[in-house]
Structures are given as C-alpha cells and as structure tokens.
C-alpha positions in Angstrom: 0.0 0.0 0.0 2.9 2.6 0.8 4.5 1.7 -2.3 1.3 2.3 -4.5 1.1 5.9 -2.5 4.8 6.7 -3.2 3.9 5.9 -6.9 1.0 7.8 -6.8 2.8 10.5 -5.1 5.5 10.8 -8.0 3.2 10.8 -10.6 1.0 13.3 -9.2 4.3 15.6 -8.6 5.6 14.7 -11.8 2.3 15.6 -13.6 2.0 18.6 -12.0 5.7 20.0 -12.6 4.9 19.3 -16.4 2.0 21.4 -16.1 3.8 24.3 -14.0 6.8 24.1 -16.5 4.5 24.4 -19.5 3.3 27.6 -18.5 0.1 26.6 -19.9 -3.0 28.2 -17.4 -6.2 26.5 -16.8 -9.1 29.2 -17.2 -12.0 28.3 -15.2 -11.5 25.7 -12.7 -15.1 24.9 -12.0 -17.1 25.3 -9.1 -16.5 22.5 -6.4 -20.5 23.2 -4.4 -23.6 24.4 -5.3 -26.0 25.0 -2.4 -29.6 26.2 -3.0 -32.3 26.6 -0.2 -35.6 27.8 -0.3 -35.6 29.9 3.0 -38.6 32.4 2.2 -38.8 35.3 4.5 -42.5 34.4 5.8 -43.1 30.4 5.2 -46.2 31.0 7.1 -47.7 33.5 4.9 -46.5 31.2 1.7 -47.9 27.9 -0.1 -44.7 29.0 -2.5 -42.8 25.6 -1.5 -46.1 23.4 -1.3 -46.5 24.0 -4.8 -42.8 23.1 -5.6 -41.4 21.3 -3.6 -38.3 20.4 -5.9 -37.9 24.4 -7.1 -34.3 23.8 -4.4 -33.2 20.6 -7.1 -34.6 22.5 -10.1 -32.7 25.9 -9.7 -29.6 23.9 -8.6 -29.9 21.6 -12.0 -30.3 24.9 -13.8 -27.0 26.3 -12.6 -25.3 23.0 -12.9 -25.9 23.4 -16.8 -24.4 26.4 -16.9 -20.8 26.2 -15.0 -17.6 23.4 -15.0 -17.4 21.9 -11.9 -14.4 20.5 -10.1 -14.3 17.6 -7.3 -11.5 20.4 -5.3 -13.0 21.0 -1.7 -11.1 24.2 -2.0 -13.3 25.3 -5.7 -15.3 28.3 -5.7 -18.7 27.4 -4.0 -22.4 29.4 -4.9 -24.7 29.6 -2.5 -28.5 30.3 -3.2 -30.9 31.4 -0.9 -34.4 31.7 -2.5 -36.1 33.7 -0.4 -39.8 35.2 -1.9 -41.7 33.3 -4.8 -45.2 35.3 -5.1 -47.8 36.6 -7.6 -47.8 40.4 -8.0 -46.4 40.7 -4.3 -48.5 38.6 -2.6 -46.9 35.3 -1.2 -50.1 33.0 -0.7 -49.8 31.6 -4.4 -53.6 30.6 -6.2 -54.6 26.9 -6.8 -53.0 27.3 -10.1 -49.8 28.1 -8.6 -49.1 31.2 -10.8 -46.2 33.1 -9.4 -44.2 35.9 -11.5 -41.8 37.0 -9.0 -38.9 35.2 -8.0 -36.6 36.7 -5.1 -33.1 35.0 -4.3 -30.1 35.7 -2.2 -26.3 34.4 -3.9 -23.4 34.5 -2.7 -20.0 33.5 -4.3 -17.3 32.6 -2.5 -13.6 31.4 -2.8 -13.3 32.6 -6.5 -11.0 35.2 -8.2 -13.8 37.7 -6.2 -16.6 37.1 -3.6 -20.2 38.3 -5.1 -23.0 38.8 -2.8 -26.0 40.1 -4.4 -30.0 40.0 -4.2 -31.5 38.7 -7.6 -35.1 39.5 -8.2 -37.1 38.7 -11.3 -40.5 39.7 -12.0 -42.8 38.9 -15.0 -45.6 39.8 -16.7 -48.1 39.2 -19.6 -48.0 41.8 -22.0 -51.2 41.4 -23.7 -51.4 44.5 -24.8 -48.2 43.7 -27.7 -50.2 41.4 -29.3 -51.2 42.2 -33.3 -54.4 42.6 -33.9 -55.4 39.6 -35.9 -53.0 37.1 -34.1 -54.4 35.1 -30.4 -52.1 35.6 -27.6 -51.1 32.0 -26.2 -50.2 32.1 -22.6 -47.2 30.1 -21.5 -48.1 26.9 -18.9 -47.3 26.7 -15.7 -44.6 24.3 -15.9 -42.8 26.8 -18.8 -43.3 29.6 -16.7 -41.6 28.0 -14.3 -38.9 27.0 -16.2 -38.3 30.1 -17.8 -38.4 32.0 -14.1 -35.6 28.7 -13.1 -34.0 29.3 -16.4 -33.7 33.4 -15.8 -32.8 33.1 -12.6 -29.8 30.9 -13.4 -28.6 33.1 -16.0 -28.5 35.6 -13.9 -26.5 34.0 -11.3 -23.8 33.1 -14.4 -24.1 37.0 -14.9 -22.5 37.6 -11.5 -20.1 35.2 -10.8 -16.5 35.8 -12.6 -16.7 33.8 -15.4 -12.9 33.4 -15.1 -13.6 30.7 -12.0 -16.6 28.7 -13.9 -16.5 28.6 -17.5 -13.8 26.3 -19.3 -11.9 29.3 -21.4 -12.8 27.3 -24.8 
C-alpha cells in the first residue's frame, strides 16, 4: 500500500511540474458546491414551497448546466438562498400556482472575487403587444416556471467571474 502511494505521489508531482513548466493556465476551474435553499422570509404567509417542492433541485440543476465543476473541496462554491416566490407581491400563491416573481439571495465565494447580491425577477403578460389579428397563447405553468428557473440561473452566471466557472474554450 505505501508503495502504491509513493507511486502515486511521484506521478501526481511529476504531472504537476509538467504542467507548471509548460506555462500553460487553466481558465475556469469549475465550481466544487452548489447549495440552494428555499428559506422564504414568511413560510407561514406562503404555499410557494407546497407547490414546488423540488424548485431547491430544479434551480440547482439549472446552474449546474451552466458552469464546470471540479471535485476540489477548496473550488469556488455558490450559495442560493431563495427567499420570496409570489404573484404580484403577494406570497399566498392561487390553486394554479401562478407566481411571476422570484426573489433570491447568492453568494460567491472562494473565486478570483466574492459576489454577494439579491436577484429579483418579475414577469408579466403583455397582452397589450399582441397584433391585432393574431391570439395571444399564454405560457403553462410548468414553462413559466422553467423560464423563471431558467432566468434566474442566468442571472446567477451574470454575477459570478466567469474566469472561476466557464472552461476558457
């Protein structure tokens, strides 16, 4: 076993002095955690989380499509905090759950530069765009929420150097 570490140990070294004596740089190392939580400012006064349960999962998914990742404990991490899903301000979402604001807390931390910033989105139907002549086709829920996920993500991608998550191809 110590001799397969020693091995291991030489390669790793020897690997790594190739790559220091190449001069090449890695851009974008990849981010080593993503950590999203629903923690909305008055759970009591919200339904927002019985109507999607997995919105923590779907937002997380959402980011993971958009950045490298690395398996280094010491990688950049981004933290989400979603903190208000409601429709036109009010936080007890309809039996339709129609929502089109989205509220969320990141923070980026052990990159080339921390980023700590609110996001918040807000949507609406603009009916009033629509040619005479032509029917206006409202999205469906599950779009809506995608493209809210979807935005939100982007937005998070926006903020973060794109130095520490994108692969510099």
């Amino acid at each position: 076993m110590f001799d397969f570490l020693k091995k291991t140990s030489l390669a790793a070294t020897v690997s790594l002095a190739a790559f220091v004596v190449s001069g090449t740089v890695v851009a974008g190392t990849g981010v080593s955690n993503i950590d999203v939580q629903a923690k909305l400012e008055a759970p009591q006064d919200s339904n927002a989380l019985d109507l999607y349960p997995t919105i923590e999962g779907d937002l997380t998914r959402a980011i993971l499509e958009r950045v490298n990742t690395t398996n280094d404990p010491a990688g950049p991490t981004i933290s989400i905090k979603i903190k208000r899903v409601s429709l036109d301000g009010d936080t007890i979402l309809p039996d339709s759950a129609e929502f089109n604001e989205l509220e969320g807390f990141l923070s980026y931390q052990g990159g080339s530069r921390e980023v700590v910033e609110t996001i918040k989105l807000s949507a609406y139907a603009d009916t009033q765009s629509v040619p005479d002549g032509y029917i206006s086709v409202p999205p469906s829920n599950e779009d809506f929420y995608q493209a809210m996920l979807t935005t939100f993500a982007d937005r998070v991608i926006e903020l973060v150097p794109e130095e520490d998550v994108s692969s510099g191809s």
